[in-house]
N, C-alpha and C positions, 0 to 999 in steps of 0.2 A: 397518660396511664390512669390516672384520675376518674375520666370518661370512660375508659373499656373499666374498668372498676364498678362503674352503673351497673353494669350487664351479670354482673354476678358469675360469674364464667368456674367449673371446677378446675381449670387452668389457670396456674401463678402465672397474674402481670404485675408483680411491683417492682420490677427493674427490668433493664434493659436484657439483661441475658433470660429472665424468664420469657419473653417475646419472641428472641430467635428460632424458637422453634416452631413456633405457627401455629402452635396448638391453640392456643387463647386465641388468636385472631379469627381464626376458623372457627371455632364456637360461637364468637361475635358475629361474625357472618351469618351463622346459622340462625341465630337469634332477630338479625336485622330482616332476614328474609327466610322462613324455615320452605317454602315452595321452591324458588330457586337453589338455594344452599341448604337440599336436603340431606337426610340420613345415611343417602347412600355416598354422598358426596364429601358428608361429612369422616364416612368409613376409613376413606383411605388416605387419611392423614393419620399420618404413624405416632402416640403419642409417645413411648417408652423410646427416648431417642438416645440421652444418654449427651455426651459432647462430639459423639459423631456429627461432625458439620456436613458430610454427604449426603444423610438423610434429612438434615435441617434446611438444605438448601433445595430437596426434593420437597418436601413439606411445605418452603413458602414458593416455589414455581406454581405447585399444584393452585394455592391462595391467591397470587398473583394472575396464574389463569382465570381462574374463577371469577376474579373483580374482572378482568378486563373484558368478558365474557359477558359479564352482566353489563356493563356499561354498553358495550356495542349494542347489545341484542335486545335488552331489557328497557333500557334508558335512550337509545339511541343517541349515544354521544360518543366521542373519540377523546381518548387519553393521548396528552401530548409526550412526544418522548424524552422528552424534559422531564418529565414527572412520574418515568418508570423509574424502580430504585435497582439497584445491584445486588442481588439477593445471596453473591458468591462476598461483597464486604458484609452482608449484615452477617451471613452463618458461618464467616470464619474469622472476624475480627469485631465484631457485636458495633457495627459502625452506627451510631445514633441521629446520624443524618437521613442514612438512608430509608431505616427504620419509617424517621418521621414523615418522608415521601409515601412509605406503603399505607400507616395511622390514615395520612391526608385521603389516600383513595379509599380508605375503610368507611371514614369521615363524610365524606362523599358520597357513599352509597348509603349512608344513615339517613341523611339530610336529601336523599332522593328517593328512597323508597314509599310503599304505601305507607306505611306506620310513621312516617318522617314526624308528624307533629307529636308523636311522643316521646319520641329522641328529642326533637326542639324543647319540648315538657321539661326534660331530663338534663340536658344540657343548661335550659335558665336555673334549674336548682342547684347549680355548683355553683362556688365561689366565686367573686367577679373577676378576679386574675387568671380563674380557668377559663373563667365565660371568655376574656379579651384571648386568651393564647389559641380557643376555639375557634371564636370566630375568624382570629387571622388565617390558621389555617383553612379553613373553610373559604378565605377569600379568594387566599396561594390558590390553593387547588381549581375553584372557575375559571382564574384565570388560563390557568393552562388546559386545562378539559373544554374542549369548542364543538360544537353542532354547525351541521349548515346554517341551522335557523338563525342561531345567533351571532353570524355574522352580518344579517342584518337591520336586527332586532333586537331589544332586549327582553331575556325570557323571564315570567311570571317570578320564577324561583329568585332570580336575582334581583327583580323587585323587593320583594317581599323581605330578602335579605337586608338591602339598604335600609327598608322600615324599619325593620329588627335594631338594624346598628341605629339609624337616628331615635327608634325609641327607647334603647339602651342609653346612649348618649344622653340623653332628656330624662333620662330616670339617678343618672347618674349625677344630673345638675339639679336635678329637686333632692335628691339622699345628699348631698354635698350640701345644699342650701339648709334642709333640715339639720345637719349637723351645726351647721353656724348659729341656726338658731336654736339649737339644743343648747350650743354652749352660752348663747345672750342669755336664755332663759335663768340657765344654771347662774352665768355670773349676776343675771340680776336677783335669783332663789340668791346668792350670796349676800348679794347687798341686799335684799332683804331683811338677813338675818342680822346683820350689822345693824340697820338700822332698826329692825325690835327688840334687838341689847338694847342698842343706844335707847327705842323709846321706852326696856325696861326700869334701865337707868335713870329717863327723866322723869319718866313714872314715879321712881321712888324718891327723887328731887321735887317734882310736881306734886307731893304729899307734901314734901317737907314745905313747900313752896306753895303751898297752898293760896295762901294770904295773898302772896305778891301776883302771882295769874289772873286776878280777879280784875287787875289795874292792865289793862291793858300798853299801857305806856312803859313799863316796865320792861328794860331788854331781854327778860326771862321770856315773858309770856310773845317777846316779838319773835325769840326763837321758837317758840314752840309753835304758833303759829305758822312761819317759815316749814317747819319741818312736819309737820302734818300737809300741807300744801304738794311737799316733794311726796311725803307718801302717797298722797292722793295719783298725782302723777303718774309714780311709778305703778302703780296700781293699775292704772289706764292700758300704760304701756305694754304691760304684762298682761293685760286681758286683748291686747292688739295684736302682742307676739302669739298668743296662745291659738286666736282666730286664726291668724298668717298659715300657721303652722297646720293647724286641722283642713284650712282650704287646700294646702299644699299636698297634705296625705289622701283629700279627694282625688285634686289634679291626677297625682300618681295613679291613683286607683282607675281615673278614667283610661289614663292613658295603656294600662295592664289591659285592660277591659279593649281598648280599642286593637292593643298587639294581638289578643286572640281573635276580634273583628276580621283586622288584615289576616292572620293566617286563614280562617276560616276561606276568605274571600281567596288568598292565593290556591286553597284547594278546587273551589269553585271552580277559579280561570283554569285549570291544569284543567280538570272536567272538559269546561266548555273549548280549551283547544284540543284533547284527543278527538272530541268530538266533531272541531272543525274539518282538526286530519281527518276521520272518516269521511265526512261529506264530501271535501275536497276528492277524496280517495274516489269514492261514489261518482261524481261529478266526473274525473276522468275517466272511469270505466263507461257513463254513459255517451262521453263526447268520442270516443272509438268506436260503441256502439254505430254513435250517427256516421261515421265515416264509414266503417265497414255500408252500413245500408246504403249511402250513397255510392257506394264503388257496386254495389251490387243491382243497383237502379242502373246504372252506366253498363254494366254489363248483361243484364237485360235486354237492354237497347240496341247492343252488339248484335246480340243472339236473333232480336226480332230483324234486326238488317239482312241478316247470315241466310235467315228462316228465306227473307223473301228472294234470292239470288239461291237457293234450292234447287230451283226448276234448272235453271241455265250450268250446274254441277251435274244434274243429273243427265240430260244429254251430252253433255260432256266425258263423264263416265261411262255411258251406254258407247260413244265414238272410239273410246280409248279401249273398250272391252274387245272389241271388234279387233282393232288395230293389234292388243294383246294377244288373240287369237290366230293372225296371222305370225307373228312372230314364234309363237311357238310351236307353229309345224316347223318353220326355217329352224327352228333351234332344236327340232326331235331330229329333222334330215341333217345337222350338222354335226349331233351327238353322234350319230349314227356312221356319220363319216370321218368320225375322231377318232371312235372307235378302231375304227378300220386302219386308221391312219398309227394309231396307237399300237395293233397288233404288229403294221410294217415295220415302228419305232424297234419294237423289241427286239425282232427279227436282227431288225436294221446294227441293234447294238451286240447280236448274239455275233453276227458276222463280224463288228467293228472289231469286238475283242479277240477273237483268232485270226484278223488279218495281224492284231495289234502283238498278238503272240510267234505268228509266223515272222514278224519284221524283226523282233526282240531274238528270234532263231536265229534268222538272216545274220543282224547283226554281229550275233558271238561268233557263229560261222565265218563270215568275215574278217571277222579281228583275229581268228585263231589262221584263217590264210594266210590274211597281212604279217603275223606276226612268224608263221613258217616261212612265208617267201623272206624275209626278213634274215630269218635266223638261216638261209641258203644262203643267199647273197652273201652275208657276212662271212659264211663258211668260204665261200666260191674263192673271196677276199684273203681268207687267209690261206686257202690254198694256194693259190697264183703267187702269193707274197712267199710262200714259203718253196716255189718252186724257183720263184728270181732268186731268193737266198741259196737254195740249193747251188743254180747255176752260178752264181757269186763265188760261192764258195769254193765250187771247182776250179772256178779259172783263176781264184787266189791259189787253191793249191797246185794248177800248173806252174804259175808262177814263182811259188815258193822251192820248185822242183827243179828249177833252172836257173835260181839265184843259189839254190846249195849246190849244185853240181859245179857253179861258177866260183863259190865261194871255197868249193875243195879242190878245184882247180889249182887255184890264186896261193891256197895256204899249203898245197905241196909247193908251188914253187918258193914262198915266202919260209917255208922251213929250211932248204940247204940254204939260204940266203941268211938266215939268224942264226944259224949252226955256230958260224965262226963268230959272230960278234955275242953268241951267249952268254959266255963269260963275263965280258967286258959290261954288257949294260947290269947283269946280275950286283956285279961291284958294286957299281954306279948305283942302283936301287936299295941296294942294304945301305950304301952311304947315307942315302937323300935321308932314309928311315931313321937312321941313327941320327942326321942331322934333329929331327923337326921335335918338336917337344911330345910328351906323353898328352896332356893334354888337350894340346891340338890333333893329336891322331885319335884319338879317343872322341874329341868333337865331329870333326871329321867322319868316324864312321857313324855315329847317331844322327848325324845331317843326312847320311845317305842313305839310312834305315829310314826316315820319316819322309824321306821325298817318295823314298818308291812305295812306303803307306799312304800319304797322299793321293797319289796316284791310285794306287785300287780303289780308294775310297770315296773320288771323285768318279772314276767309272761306273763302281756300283749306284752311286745318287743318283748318274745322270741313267741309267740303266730303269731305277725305281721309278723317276720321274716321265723315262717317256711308256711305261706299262701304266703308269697311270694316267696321262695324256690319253692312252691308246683306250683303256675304258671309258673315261669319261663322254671323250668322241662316241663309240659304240652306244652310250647311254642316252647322247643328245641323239643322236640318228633313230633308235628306237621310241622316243619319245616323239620327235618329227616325222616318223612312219605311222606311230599309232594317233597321232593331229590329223594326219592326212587322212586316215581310214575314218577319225570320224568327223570329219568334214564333211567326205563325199557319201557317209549314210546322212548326214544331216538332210547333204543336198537332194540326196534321194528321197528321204522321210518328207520333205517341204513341198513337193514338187506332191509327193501326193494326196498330202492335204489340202494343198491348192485344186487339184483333179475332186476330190469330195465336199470341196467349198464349192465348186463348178455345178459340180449333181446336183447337193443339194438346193443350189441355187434356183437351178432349173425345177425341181421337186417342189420347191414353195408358188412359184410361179405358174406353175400348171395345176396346182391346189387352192391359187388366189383366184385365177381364171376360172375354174369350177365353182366357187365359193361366190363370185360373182353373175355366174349365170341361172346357179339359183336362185339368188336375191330376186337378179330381175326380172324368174319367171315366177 
């Protein structure tokens, strides 16, 4: 956040929820590249979003199109899908992971655009804890962003990177070393000051002591001696640290000197490889050139072959013209007789269809015969049956005519014969009746009442069952009359299609015949 901070942006990024909405990133966009990530482009990011995350998530799709856009197109490089973020956790739960996947591709397109050296400018003036959290980003992200190229190669950029870090690194162990000797400095500025107390101290002892320093054998003046010697020393010292020091603030300065060298130079090599790419590019468009020319030198070659085999097509053509010429009287005389043939067809099928109408008459005529002789017969049938019943029934009623006249016979003589014992069996029958129980006589007549219902009951079933026999027979015989009828139109129908398969047979036969004696004349 720090780094889009550089950018000046009229969109708050000082925390993470001011970012979700894409506004700020987008302006950084437009700033790192204002051709590519132009005004119009820049248009249609909604700033007034509010905490609507639908539109925050439409906002950074648009953002996230836009880098990936430019990387394919621009950069020619491919974003690995590892390193796309989820733009549904940044705009509805402000996810700071994700976020810093999108930074990294922002990051990205800083550190590769044309202006890149003065985001690199921009980026060495932040802190050194921004600079390391920078550069690792910056590292993350190569890693997963790959080109063809650099699969088998290492690219300029990330040269120049590793320089960066090794000259980072070495700047960092000359500011570290400087520091150590800032602080010797200081501790020896310390004891310094100690010991010019102390030599103001002996100073004013060295007054007092005047007399006795003059004697060198004196332990006064051996100290003083002693301690002018360490000052001397340190004094050395301190003109050695102070050299050490200013060499070292060169060093650095060369090596600052030399980081803008390398980047200069890393622009350079980008130069001299787009540059390659076009040659290269050049280079294949001319080596197609030369194949097309050699396929056209070959094809030349063909032609002049073709050229000289000319003569021998053209007498060949002039034989076939000839040849085409007789074919097409045969084929005007055979129009001619198709025609004709054509007109018989019509004809042919005008008569087909009212033979085909007459047979379709025929047949209902037929069936309507079949099915009167039918309905005779059947008649014929049931008159004969009903004239046997007729006679049936006479000679039952002679016979019923001569067993009553028998019967009244037999029962005049059976009456004076029962005259006299009437009485007696009368007795005899009231008896029996009085003997037998109510019940049983009462059983007795409803046994006799359902045998002789039975009995009707069974006549009329058997009575229903054989009029229904008797239809269904009638129904099988006219179904078996009307098979028969069309069986034998069948067989008549078959018989003369067979006769017009015959004709026509003979009709194509006498028209092959013809067909080949014009050929052959």
């Amino acid at each position: 956040m720090l780094w889009l901070q550089t950018f000046n942006t009229s969109g708050p990024c000082k925390d993470v929820r001011d970012l979700t909405n894409g506004v700020a990133m987008a302006q950084v966009l437009h700033k790192i590249d204002v051709a590519w990530f132009d005004e119009s482009w820049l248009s249609r990011i909604k700033e007034d979003v509010g905490d609507n995350w639908r539109i925050k998530a439409s906002n950074l799709k648009k953002v996230l199109q836009g880098i990936m856009d430019y990387y394919h197109e621009f950069l020619g490089q491919q974003i690995s899908e590892d390193l796309v973020p989820d733009l549904n956790q940044i705009s509805e739960h402000s996810d700071p992971t994700e976020l810093g996947r999108l930074l990294q591709l922002i990051l990205g397109c800083a550190v590769n655009c044309e202006k890149k050296q003065e985001h690199i400018q921009n980026i060495m003036t932040l802190e050194e804890s921004v600079q390391h959290v920078v550069m690792a980003a910056i590292q993350e992200a190569l890693e997963y962003i790959y080109t063809a190229k650099n699969k088998q190669k290492q690219t300029p950029l990330q040269q120049a990177l590793e320089d960066l870090q090794e000259a980072l690194a070495e700047k960092e162990e000359l500011k570290q070393r400087c520091q150590e000797l800032d602080l010797q400095v200081a501790a020896l500025q310390d004891e310094k000051n100690s010991l010019m107390s102390e030599n103001e101290v002996m100073n004013d002892r060295l007054d007092q002591l005047d007399g006795s320093l003059d004697d060198p054998n004196t332990v006064v003046a051996k100290k003083y001696f002693h301690a002018q010697l360490q000052l001397e020393q340190l004094q050395e010292e301190n003109f050695r640290l102070e050299a050490a020091k200013d060499d070292y603030r060169v060093h650095c300065e060369d090596l600052e000197k030399q980081l803008i060298e390398l980047q200069h130079r890393n622009d350079e090599l980008t130069c001299l490889a787009e540059e390659s790419r076009a040659l290269k590019d050049e280079i294949d468009v001319l080596r197609t050139f030369a194949d097309k020319a050699s396929k056209l030198e070959s094809t030349v070659e063909v032609y002049r072959k073709k050229l000289e085999d000319l003569n021998d097509f053209r007498r060949q053509v002039k034989s076939l013209q000839d040849t085409n010429m007789m074919y097409m009287h045969n084929t005007v005389s055979l129009e001619e007789e198709l025609k004709k043939a054509n007109a018989a067809r019509a004809q042919l099928e005008t008569y087909k269809r009212q033979v085909q109408e007459l047979h379709n008459r025929l047949s209902e005529e037929s069936k309507r015969a079949d099915t009167l002789a039918f309905e005779l017969k059947r008649l014929e049938e049931k008159h004969e049956a009903l004239f046997k019943e007729k006679e049936r029934l006479i000679v039952q009623r002679d016979a019923l005519k001569e067993t009553n006249e028998e019967l009244r016979c037999s029962q005049m003589q059976q009456d004076h014969l029962n005259q006299a014992d009437a009485s007696a069996v009368k007795s005899h029958e009231n008896l029996a009746a009085e003997i037998l129980p109510v019940e049983y006589r009462e059983m007795f007549i409803r046994l006799q009442h359902e045998n002789k219902m039975l009995l009707l009951q069974q006549e009329g079933s058997e009575n229903e069952r054989i009029v229904e026999l008797q239809e269904e027979l009638e129904q099988k015989h006219r179904m078996m009359n009307e098979l028969e009828t069309e069986k034998r139109l069948s067989n008549e129908r078959i018989g003369e299609l067979q006769q017009q398969i015959e004709d026509l047979q003979k009709t194509l036969q006498e028209q092959g015949s013809k067909t080949e004696g014009v050929s052959e004349s």
